[in-house]
C-alpha positions in Angstrom: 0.0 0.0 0.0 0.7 3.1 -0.4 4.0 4.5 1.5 5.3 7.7 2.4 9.2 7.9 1.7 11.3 11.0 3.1 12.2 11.8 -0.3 8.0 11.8 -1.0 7.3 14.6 1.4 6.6 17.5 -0.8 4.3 20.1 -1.5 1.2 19.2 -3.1 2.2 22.2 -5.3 5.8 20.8 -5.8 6.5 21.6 -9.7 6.9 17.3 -9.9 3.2 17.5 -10.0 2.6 20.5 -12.6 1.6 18.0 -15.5 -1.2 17.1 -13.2 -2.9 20.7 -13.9 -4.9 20.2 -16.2 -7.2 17.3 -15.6 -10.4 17.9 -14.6 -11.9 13.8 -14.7 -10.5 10.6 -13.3 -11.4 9.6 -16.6 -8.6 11.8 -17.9 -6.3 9.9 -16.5 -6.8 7.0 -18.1 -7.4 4.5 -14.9 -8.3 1.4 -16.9 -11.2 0.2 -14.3 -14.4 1.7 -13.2 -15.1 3.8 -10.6 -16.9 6.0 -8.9 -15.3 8.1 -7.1 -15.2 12.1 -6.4 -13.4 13.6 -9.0 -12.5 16.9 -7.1 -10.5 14.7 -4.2 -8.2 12.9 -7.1 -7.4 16.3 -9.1 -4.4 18.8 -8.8 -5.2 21.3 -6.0 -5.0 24.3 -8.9 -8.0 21.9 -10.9 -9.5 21.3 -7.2 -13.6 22.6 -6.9 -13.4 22.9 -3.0 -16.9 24.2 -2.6 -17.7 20.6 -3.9 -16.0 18.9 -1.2 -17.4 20.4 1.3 -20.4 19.9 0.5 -19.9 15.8 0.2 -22.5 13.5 1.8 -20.3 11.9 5.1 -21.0 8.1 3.3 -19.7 8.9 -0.1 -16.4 10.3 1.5 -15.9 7.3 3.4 -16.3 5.1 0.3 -14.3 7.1 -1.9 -11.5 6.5 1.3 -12.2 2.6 1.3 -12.3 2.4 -2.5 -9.4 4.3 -3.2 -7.5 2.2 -0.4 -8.4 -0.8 -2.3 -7.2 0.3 -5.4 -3.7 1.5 -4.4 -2.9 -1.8 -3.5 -2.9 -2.6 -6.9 -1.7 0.0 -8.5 -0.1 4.2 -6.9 -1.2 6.4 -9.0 -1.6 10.0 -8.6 -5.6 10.9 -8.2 -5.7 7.9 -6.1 -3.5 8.5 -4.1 -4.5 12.0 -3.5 -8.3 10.6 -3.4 -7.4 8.5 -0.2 -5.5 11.3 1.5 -8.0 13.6 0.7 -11.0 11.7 2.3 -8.9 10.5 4.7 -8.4 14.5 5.5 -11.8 15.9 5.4 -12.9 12.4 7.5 -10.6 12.8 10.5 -11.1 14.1 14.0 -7.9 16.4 14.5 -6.6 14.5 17.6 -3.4 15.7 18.5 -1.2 12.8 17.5 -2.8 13.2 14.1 -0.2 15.7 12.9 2.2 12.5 12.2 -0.3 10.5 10.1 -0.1 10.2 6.3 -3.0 12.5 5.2 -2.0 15.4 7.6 1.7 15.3 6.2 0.4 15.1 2.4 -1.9 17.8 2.8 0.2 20.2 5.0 0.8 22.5 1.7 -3.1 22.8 1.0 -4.8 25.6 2.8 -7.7 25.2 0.7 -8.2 21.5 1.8 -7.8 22.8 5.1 -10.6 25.8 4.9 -12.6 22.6 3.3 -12.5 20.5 5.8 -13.7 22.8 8.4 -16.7 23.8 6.7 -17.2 20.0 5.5 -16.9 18.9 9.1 -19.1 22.1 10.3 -21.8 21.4 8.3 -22.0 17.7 8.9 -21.8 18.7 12.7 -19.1 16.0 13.3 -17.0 17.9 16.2 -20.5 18.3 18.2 -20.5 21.9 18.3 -23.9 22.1 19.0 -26.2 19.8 20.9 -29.3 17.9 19.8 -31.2 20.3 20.3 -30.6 24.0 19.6 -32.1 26.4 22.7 -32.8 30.0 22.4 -30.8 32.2 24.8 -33.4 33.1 27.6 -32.3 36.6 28.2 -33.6 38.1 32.0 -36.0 41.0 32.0 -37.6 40.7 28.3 -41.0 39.9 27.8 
């Protein structure tokens, strides 16, 4: 599976990556199965719609991380790779040892992903920011 070498650790704006730019489909790239997967969390971040991942339903992300997974044990390829570490991203609770996983250290470079994933985790309410139930303030001495 997939393996994060020292020498791998780069920007996910690194110029190795530039002829990466201008896909805008998995289908682009030629994959040679089918799948159905989020084409915005396999692109270059300049091709990237970020609006679209954040507003992903919470079971398609985590099939696009468990169908990607599966897939790059056949085969390492560039959308699917970043497919997986996106999800992987946008899916993940923050916890403080979580700065030394793979999909923080790829991602470390996107700011967008980052601005993504709050609103995407925000939405879906998955940090239980609010309770079940939403209460009005009950402010002393109004009607």
């Amino acid at each position: 599976m997939y393996i994060l070498r020292e020498e791998d650790k780069r920007s996910v704006y690194d110029q190795k990556y530039n002829e990466f730019i201008g896909f805008r489909t998995l289908d682009q790239f030629q994959l040679g199965f089918s799948v159905d997967l989020e084409p915005n969390l396999g692109l270059h971040p300049f091709s990237t719609d970020y609006i679209k991942l954040t507003m992903l339903n919470i079971k398609y992300a985590m099939r696009n991380m468990t169908e990607s997974r599966r897939i790059l044990y056949e085969d390492e390829i560039y959308p699917m790779i970043n497919v997986h570490t996106r999800a992987a991203f946008l899916l993940s609770d923050g916890a403080p040892d979580s700065g030394k996983s793979l999909h923080f250290s790829n991602v470390r470079d996107d700011m967008m992903l980052r601005y993504a994933r709050l609103l995407f985790r925000y939405r879906l309410n998955m940090d239980e920011l609010f309770g079940s139930e939403i209460e009005s303030p009950v402010w002393e001495g109004t009607l």
